[in-house]
DOMARDREN-366799 format. One line per field, with one value per residue (C-alpha): residue number from 1; residue in three letters; x, y, z. Coordinates in steps of 0.2 Angstrom, whole numbers, plus 5000, padded with zeros to 4 digits. Example, Ala and Ser with C-alpha at 12.3 -4.5 7.8 and 13.67 -1.06 7.14 Angstrom:
2
i (1|2) $
aa (ala|ser) $
c1 (5062|5068) $
c2 (4978|4995) $
c3 (5039|5036) $
***
This chain:
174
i (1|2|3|4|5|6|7|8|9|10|11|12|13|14|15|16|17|18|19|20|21|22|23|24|25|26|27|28|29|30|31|32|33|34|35|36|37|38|39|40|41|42|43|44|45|46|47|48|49|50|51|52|53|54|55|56|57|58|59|60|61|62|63|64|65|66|67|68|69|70|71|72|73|74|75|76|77|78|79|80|81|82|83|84|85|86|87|88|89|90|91|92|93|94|95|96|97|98|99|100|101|102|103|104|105|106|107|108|109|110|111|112|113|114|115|116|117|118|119|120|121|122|123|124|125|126|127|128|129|130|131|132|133|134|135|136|137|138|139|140|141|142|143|144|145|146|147|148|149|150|151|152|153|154|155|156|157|158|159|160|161|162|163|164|165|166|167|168|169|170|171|172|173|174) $
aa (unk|unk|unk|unk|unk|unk|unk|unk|unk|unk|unk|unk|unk|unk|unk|unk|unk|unk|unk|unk|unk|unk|unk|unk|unk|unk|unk|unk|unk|unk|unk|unk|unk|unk|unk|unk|unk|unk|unk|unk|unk|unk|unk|unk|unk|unk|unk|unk|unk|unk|unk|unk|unk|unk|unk|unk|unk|unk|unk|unk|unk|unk|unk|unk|unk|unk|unk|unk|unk|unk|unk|unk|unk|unk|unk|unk|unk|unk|unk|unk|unk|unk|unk|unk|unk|unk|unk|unk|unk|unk|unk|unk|unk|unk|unk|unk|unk|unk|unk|unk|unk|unk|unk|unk|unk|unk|unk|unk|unk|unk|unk|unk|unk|unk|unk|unk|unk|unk|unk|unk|unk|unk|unk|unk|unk|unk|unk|unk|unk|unk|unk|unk|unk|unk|unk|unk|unk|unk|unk|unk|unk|unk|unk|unk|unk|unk|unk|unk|unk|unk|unk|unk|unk|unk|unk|unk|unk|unk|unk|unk|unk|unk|unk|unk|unk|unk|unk|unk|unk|unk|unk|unk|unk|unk) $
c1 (4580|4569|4554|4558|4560|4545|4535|4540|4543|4561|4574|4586|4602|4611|4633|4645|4658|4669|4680|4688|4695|4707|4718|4718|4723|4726|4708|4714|4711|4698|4688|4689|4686|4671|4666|4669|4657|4643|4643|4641|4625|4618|4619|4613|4601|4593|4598|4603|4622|4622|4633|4645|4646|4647|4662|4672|4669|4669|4671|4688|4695|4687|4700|4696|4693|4677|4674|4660|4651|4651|4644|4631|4626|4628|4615|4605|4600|4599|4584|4579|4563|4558|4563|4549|4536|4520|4522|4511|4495|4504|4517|4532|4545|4542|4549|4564|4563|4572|4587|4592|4608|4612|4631|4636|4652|4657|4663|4678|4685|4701|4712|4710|4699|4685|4689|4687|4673|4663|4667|4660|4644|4645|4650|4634|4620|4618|4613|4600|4588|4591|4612|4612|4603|4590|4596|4614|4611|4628|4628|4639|4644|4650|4645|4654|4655|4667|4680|4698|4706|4725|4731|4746|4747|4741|4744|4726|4708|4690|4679|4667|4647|4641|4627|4616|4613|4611|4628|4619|4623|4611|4595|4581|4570|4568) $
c2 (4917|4902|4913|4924|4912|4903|4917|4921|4939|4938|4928|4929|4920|4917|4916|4910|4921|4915|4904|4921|4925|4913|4923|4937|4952|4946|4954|4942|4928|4935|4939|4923|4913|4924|4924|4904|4904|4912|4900|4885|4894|4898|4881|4874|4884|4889|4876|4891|4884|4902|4913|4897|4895|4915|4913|4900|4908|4927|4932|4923|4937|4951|4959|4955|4971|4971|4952|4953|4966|4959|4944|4950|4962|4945|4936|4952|4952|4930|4924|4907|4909|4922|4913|4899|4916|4917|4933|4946|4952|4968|4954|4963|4952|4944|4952|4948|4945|4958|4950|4950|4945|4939|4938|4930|4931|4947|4953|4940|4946|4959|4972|4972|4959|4967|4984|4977|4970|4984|4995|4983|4984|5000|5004|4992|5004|5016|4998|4991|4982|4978|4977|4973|4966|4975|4973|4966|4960|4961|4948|4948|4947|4966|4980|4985|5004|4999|4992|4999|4991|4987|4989|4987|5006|5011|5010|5009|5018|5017|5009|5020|5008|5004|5016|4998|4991|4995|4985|4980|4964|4956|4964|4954|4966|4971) $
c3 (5030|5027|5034|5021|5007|5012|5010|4993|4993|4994|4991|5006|5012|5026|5024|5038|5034|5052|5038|5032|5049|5046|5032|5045|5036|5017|5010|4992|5003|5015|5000|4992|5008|5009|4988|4993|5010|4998|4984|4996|5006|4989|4982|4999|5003|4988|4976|4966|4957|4945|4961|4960|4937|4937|4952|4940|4925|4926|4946|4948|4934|4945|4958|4975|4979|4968|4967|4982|4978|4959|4965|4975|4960|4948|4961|4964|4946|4941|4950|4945|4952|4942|4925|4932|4939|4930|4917|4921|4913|4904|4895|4904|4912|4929|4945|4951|4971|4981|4989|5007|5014|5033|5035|5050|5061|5051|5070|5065|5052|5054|5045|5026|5023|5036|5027|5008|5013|5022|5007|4996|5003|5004|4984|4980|4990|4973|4964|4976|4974|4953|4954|4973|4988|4996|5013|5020|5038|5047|5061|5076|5094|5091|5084|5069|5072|5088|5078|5077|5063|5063|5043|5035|5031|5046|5067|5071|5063|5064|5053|5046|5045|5027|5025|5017|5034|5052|5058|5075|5084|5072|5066|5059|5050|5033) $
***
């Protein structure tokens, strides 16, 4: 992440998401512990506060089931760097950097909250990169296209791998 930052072509972010494990299968709560985990990494590793004034004042109205993916789309498109850029010699706006997300100790999360998430990223590929990050790193101890997921509605079924990212134990390439 700071690599990528530093050298000014992207604007990347590593989130912890472990904190979600905790609500187990409630994908309300998973979601908001995770919405939650992304504010904090933005703030403190950006200095970016817009994900966490556009989570207070617009994303809490959002369902869970789309607040994720609306804030990555809300990040995608708000860079603060590029309001500061140098506009460029044809007068048009400046570029806004191509975002990439590391999220870490996805291989913790379970049931709902796992599923809501992976489909999230998944909804957001058609945006990329204007409405959504140009690469989602899943990070894990596992890889994601083992899991049998345990659901309310059902005994047991395999997740199916967001098409945006290549769900390996953790992949640092763009």
């Amino acid at each position: 992440m700071h690599h990528l930052n530093h050298q000014g072509q992207y604007r990347a972010l590593y989130v912890n998401i472990e904190g979600a494990q905790g609500v187990r299968g409630n994908a309300d709560k998973g979601i908001n512990a995770i919405c939650s985990a992304f504010v904090r990494s933005a703030a403190l590793y950006l200095q970016d506060p817009g994900p966490d004034t556009w989570l207070h004042s617009k994303g809490h109205l959002i369902e869970a089931s789309d607040r994720f993916s609306a804030l990555l789309a809300h990040w995608s498109q708000n860079d603060p760097q590029a309001a500061t850029a140098t506009v460029p010699a044809d007068d048009s706006q400046p570029a806004v950097h191509p975002t990439v997300l590391f999220l870490d100790e996805v291989d913790a999360l379970v049931g709902d909250t796992l599923i809501s998430l992976l489909r999230q990223i998944r909804a957001g590929y058609a945006q990329r990169p204007q409405a959504f990050p140009q690469t989602v790193i899943l990070c894990g101890v596992r890889d994601v296209r083992d899991y049998r997921i345990h659901t309310a509605h059902q005994k047991s079924s395999p997740v199916a791998a967001p098409s945006t990212s290549r769900p390996n134990r953790c992949a640092w390439a763009i």
